[in-house]
N, C-alpha and C positions, 0 to 999 in steps of 0.2 A: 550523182547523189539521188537525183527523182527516178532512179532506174530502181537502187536498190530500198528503197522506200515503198514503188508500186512490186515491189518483190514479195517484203514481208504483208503487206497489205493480203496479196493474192494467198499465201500461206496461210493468213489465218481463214481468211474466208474461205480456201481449202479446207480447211480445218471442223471450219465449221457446217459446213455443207455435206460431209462427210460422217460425223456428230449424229445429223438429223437424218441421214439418209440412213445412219443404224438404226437410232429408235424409234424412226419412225414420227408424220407429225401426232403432235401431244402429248409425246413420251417424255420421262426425265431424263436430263440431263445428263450425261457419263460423269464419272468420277475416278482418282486415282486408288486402288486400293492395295496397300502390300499384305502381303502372305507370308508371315515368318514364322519356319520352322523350324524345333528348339534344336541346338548345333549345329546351324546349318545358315545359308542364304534367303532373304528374303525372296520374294516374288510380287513383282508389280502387276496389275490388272486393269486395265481402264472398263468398268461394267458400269451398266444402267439400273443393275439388280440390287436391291435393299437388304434381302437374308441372305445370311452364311452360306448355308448349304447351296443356293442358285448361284451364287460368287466362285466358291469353289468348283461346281459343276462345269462354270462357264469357263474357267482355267484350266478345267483337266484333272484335277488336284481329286484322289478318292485316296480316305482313311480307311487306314489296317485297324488290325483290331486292338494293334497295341497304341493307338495314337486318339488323340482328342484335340478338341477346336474350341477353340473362344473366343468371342459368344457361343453359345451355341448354334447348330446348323440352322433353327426355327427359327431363331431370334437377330434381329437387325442388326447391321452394323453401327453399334454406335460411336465411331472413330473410322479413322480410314487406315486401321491395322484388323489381321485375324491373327489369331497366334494357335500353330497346333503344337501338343506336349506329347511326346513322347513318354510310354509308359516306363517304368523302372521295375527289375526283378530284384528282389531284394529279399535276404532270408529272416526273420524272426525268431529270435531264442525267448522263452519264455515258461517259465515253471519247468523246465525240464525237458521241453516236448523244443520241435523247430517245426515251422512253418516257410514255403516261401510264398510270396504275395505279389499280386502284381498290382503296382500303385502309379498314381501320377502327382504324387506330394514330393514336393521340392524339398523338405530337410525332414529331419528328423521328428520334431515337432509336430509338423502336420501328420506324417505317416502315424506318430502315437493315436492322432485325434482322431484322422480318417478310422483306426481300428478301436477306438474308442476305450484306448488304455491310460491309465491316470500315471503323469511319469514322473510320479511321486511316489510309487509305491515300490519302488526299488534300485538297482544303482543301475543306472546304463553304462554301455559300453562305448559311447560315443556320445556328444554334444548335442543336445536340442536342437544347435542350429547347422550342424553339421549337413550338408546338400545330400543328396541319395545319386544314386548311382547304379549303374547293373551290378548285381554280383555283389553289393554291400553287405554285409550279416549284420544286425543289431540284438546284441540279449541285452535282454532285461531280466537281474538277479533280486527275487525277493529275499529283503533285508529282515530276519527279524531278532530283537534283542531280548531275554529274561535272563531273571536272575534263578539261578541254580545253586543249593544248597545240598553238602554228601556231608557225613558223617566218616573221618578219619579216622586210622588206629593209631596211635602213638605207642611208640615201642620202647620200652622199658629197658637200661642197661644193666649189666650183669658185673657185679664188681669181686674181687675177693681178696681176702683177709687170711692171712696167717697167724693161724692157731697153735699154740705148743701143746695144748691137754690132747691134739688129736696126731696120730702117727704118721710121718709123712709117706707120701702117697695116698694120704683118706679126706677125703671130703665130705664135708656136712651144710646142708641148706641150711642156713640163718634166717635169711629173706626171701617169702618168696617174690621174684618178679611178677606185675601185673601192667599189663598197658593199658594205656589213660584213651582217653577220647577226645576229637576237637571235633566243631562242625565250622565247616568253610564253605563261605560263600562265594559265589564267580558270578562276572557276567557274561553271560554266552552267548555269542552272536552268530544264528544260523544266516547262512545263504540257497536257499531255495530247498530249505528246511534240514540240511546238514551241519553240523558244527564248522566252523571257520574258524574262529577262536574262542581265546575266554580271559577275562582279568580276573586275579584275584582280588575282591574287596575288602573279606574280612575273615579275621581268625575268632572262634571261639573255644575256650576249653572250656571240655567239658566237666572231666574227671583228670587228673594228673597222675602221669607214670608214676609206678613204684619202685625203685630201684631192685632189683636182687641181691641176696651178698652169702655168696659161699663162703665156709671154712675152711682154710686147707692145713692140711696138716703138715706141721714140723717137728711135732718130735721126733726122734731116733733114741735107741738105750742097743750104746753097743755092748759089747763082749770081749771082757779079757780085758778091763780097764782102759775104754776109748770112752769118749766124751760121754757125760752121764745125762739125763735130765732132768731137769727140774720143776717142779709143779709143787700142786698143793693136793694133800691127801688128809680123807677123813676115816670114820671107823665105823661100823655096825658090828652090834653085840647081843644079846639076849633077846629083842623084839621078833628079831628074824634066826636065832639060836633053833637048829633041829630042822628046820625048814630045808628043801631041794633047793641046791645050789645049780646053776646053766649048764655044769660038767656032770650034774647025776646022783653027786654025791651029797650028802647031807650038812649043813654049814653048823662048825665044831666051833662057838666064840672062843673058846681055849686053846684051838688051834691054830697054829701059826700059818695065815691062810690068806689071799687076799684077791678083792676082783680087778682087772683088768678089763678093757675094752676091746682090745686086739691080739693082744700075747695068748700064743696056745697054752692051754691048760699043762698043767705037769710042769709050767716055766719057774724054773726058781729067781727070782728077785733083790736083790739086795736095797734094803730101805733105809735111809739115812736122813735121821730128823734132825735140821740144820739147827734150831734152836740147844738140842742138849746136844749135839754130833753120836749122838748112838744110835746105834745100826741095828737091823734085823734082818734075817732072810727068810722069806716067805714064798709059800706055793701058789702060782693062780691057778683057782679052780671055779673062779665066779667071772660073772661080764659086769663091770660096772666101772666107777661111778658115770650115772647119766646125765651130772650139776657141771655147766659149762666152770671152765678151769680148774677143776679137778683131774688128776691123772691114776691115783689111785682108790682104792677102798680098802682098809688093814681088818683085819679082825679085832675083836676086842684085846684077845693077847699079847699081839704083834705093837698094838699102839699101845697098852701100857709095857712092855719090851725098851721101846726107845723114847718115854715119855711122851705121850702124845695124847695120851687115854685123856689127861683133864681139860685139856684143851680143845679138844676135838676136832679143829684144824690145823694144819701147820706147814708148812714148806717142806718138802724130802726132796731129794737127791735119788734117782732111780738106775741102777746100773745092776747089767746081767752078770754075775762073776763066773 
C-alpha cells in the first residue's frame, strides 16, 4: 500500500517539475484548453498562452478562409473552450435577382440581420429559425396588396317577338340593345411586383343593360284560298290624292288601290272587312302602312267599297285570290 502511494506522490511531482520546466520559473501556470470545431471533434491543449490565436498556433491549428474562431484570435480565453465556425454558402432570392453569400450565421434569422434585411417585408421561403446549411437557397418575395378598380361592360340580351303586321321571314328593330356598365372592385396582391391573385370585393352598377327586341314576322297571305291573314287596315284619301305613289304612279283616292309593305306592286288583294263581311279587291301599288299592327293601307274607294270609309279602322281578312 506505501509502494503505491509513494507511486502517485512521484507522478504528480513528476508532473509538476515538468509544468515548470515548460514555462519556465515565473511563468503561468498550464491550463487545459479544448478546441471545438463546428462538426467535428474537439481538441485538448494544455498551453501557458492567454490569447486565441498563440493557443491555436501552439496546436498546430491554421484557419482557412472559410472558418472563424471565438473569441477572437487577439482576444483571451475567457473559458477553457475556443470554438471555430465553419462558413456556409448559401443562395439569396430577393426582388428578383439571386445572390450567393458566404456567411457564418447559424439560422436564418441571423443571415436576414448579418445582410441587414427587415424580415418583415415579405414572405420567406423558410423559418426564421431554420439552421443554414451549404447549398441552402432562401427567397424572400415582396408582398404587396391594393385595391384595383376597372370599369366592366355589361352586355345586353336580345330578345324577339312575333309580329303578324310583318311578313314572315322580315324583321324589324323594336329595341334597340345598349350595354350597361359596372365598376368592380378587387384586391390584388403582387408578389415581387407581379399579380398573384385578386378577390373580388365589390360590385357597382353603373348604368343597366337595355334589352333588345326584334320583330319577327308572321304573316303569310296564300294563294288560291290557303290560310288568310288577319290585321287591321286603315285608309288615306284626298290629303295625299294626285300625289306619287312608291310604284311611280300617281295615287287615284277613287281608285281601288292599296299600299302594302312587301307585296310587289301589280299584286291583286282581296280585302275582307270582318265587321260588314264585304270584300274588295285591290292593286298594290304603294308601300305602306308604317303604324305598328296595321297590315294594310285601302284607298278611300276601296274602304267605303266594304264599309270601312267611316270608321277608319277595322279588322280585314287579307287573301291573294
Amino acid at each position: 500500500m506505501q509502494d503505491k502511494k509513494g507511486l502517485v506522490r512521484g507522478t504528480v511531482v513528476l508532473a509538476l517539475l515538468l509544468a515548470l520546466a515548460f514555462i519556465g520559473p515565473g511563468g503561468p501556470l498550464p491550463r487545459l484548453v479544448r478546441v471545438w470545431r463546428e462538426g467535428g471533434e474537439g481538441q485538448q491543449v494544455w498551453t501557458s498562452e492567454s490569447l486565441v490565436g498563440d493557443i491555436l498556433a501552439q496546436a498546430g491549428i491554421c484557419l482557412t478562409e472559410y472558418e472563424r474562431v471565438y473569441p477572437e484570435p487577439e482576444e483571451e480565453v475567457p473559458s477553457a473552450n475556443i470554438t471555430i465556425t465553419r462558413a456556409k454558402e448559401v443562395t439569396l432570392s430577393r426582388e428578383g435577382r439571386e445572390e450567393t453569400v458566404l456567411t457564418w450565421a447559424g439560422t436564418v434569422a441571423a443571415l436576414l440581420a448579418e445582410q441587414g434585411i427587415n424580415p418583415n417585408e415579405g414572405m420567406l421561403s423558410c423559418p426564421l429559425e431554420q439552421e443554414l446549411f451549404w447549398g441552402l437557397r432562401v427567397q424572400i418575395v415582396r408582398v404587396e396588396t391594393e385595391l384595383v378598380r376597372e370599369e366592366v361592360l355589361l352586355s345586353a340580351p336580345t330578345v324577339y317577338q312575333d309580329d303578324a303586321s310583318l311578313e314572315r321571314g322580315k324583321t324589324k328593330v323594336e329595341t334597340q340593345a345598349r350595354s350597361g356598365r359596372k365598376l368592380v372592385t378587387y384586391e390584388v396582391r403582387r408578389h415581387d411586383g407581379e399579380e398573384a391573385a385578386r378577390r373580388l370585393v365589390e360590385e357597382e352598377i353603373l348604368t343597366s343593360p337595355v334589352a333588345g327586341v326584334i320583330l319577327r314576322g308572321t304573316r303569310t297571305i296564300s294563294r288560291g284560298g290557303g290560310e288568310a291573314v288577319l290585321g287591321l287596315a286603315s285608309y288615306y284619301g284626298s290629303e295625299l290624292h294626285g300625289r306619287k305613289t312608291a310604284s311611280g304612279v300617281p295615287f287615284d283616292m277613287n281608285a281601288l288601290t292599296a299600299a302594302h309593305r312587301t307585296l310587289p306592286f301589280g299584286t291583286r288583294v282581296k280585302v275582307t272587312y270582318l265587321a260588314t263581311g264585304k270584300s274588295v279587291v285591290v292593286v298594290i301599288n304603294d308601300r305602306g302602312p308604317f303604324v305598328a299592327g296595321r297590315i294594310i293601307d285601302l284607298s278611300a274607294a276601296a274602304a267605303k267599297a266594304i264599309g270601312l270609309y267611316a270608321a277608319g279602322v277595322g279588322k280585314v281578312r287579307l287573301e291573294i285570290p
